[in-house]
N, C-alpha and C positions, 0 to 999 in steps of 0.2 A: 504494500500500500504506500510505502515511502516515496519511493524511484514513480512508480507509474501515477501520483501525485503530481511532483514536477514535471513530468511530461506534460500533464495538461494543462499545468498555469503556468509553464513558460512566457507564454504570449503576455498573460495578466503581469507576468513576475519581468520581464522587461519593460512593458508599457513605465512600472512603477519606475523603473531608474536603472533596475539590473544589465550591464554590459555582458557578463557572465555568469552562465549557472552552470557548477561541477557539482557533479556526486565524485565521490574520493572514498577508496576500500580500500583495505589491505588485503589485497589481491595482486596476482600477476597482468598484467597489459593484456594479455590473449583472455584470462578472463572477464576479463572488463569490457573488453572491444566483443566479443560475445553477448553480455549481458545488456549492454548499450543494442545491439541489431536487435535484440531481442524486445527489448522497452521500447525498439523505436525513436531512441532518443539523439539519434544523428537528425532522424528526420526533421524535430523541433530545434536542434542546435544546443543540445545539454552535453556537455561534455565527460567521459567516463573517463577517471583521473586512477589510474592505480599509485599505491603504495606500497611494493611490493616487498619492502623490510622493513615497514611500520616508522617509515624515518618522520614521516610529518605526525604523525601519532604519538610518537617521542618525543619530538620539538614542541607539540602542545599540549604536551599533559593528559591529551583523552587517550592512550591507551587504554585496554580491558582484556584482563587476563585470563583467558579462557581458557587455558592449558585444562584446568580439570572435566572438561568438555569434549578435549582432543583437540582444539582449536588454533591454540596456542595465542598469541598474542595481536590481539587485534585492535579495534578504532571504537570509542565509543560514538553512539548514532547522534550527530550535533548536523548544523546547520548557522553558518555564520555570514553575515554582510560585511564585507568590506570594501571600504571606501579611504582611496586614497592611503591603501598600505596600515590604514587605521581599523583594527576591529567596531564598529557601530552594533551590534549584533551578536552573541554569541548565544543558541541553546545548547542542550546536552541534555540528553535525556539517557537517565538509568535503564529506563523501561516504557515503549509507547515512543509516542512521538509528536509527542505534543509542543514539544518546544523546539524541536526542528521540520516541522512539518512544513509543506507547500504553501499552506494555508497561512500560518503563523509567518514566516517568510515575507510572504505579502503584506503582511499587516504591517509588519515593521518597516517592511520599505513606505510603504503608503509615509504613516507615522514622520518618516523620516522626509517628505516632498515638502 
């Protein structure tokens, strides 16, 4: 419900300001570029961003340690605006998505016109 969210308020989520919308996983390239054909999301212009040794996960603190899962070390589910190299926006949600959702996204941009 995350991914195939921004697929349809792209349109809405640039009209607001956004120049760029990435989903970012700690995943490989070839996963991503798979999952991206699959959501459709070349066709709205989202871009599927791997992180494929959790380097930007690391850099910002949301890792999530999934190791007792089999997982091993991945990205907690956030959604951030930035503007001018400036975070304006950070969610992070433990569980759900309510504070990185498509929807919430919008809002903030709205907020921020």
């Amino acid at each position: 419900e995350h991914c195939p969210a921004f697929v349809s308020l792209i349109p809405q989520i640039a009209k607001a300001g956004a120049d760029l919308v990435a989903c970012v996983s700690v995943n490989d390239i070839f996963v991503m570029d798979a999952w991206g054909k699959d959501q459709k999301a070349d066709k709205v212009g989202l871009r599927m961003l791997a992180d494929g040794n959790g380097e930007l996960a690391e850099a910002t603190g949301l890792v999530l340690d999934a190791s007792a899962f089999g997982l091993g070390k991945r990205c907690k589910r956030f959604a951030a605006v930035i503007d001018d190299m400036t975070v304006k926006y950070l969610g992070v949600d433990d569980s759900g998505v309510a504070l990185s959702s498509a929807a919430t996204v919008l809002e903030e941009l709205k907020k921020m016109q």
